[in-house]
N, C-alpha and C positions, 0 to 999 in steps of 0.2 A: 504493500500500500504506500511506502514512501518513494520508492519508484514512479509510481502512475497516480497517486494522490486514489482518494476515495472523498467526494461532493458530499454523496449521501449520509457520514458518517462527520459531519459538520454541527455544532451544536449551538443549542443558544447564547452561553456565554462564550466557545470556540467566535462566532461572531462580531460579540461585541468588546472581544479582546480584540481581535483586529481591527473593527471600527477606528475601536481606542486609538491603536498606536498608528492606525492608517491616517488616522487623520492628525494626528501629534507628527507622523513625517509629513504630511503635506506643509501643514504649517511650517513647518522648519526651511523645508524646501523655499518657501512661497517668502519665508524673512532672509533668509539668506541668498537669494536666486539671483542678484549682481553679482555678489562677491562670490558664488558659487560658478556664474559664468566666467569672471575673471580668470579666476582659476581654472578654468577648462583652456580658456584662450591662450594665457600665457602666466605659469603661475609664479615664476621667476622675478617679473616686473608685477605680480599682485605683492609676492613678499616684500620687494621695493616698495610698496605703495602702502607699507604698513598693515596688510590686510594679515590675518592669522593664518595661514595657508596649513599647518602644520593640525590645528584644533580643528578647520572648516573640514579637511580631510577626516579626519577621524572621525567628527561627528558624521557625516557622508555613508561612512564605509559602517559605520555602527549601529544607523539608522537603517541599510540595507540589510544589515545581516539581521536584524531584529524582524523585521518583514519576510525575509526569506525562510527564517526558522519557525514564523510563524504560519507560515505558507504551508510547507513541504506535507505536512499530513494532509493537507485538503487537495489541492492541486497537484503534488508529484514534483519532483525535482526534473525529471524529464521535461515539465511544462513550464515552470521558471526558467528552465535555461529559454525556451524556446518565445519564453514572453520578457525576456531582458532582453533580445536578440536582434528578434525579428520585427516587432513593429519599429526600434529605432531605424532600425539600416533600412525599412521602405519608408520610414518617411524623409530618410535623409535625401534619397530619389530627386526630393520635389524641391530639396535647395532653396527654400525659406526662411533660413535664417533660425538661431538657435532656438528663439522663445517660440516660434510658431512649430518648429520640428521639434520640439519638447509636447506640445497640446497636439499635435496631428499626432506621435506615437502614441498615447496615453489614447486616445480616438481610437484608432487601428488595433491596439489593444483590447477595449471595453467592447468596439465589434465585433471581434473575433472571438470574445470570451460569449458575446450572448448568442451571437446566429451558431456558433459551436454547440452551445448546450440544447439552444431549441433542435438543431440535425441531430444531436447524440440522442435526445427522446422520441423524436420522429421516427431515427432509423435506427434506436437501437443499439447504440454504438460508445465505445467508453468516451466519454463525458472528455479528458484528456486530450486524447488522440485526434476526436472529434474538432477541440479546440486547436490543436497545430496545426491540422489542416487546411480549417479557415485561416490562420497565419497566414500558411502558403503559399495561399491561392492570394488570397491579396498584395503579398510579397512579388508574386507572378506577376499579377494586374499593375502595380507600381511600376515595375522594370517596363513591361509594357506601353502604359501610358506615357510616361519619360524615358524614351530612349535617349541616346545624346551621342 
């Protein structure tokens, strides 16, 4: 089940433990999302610029693995990798620039997770797997629509 996550074995407080810290990284994200760009840009001239590069990192990398660990029984670590993955590099396709290809991946994510789950009841099919292949296909479609 830590492989391919089990949905159905989700609970009510399993929930709104993630709620919780889902939204405690948003927010974090959302306060620090300059200085967190900076650092993505160049984080060399952010330490220049008196920015904490050293804390912004750690908080970053601390806040992921808290989501991740909280994840992996529901969704599968096979589907985290493939939901850190793939919606970023198709929305990167579309070369708009960091703040809009941060909202279009988190999009192409939350898609993929819901037309995934309505095909996995429709047809049956593990809920997971269901979801990476809506990835895919959109992945597909992306490369598609922006050739270059």
């Amino acid at each position: 089940s830590y492989l391919f996550g089990s949905i159905l074995s989700v609970s009510n407080e399993d929930l709104w433990v993630m709620g919780v810290f889902g939204s405690l990284a948003m927010a974090l994200l959302l306060i620090f999302f300059k200085e967190l760009y900076f650092i993505a840009f160049d984080e060399e001239v952010a330490r220049a610029g008196g920015i904490r590069v050293t804390l912004l990192n750690f908080m970053l990398v601390s806040v992921i693995a808290i989501i991740i660990a909280l994840s992996i029984r529901v969704v599968g670590t096979l589907l985290i990798g493939a939901l850190m993955v793939i919606p970023p590099v198709a929305a990167i396709r579309f070369g708009m620039g960091f703040f809009k290809t941060t909202i279009l991946s988190a999009l192409i994510a939350l898609l993929s997770v819901v037309i995934g789950l309505i095909g996995s009841y429709i047809f049956a099919l593990p809920s997971g797997a269901a979801i990476v292949l809506c990835l895919l296909v959109i992945f597909v479609i992306a490369l598609a629509v922006n050739r270059r």
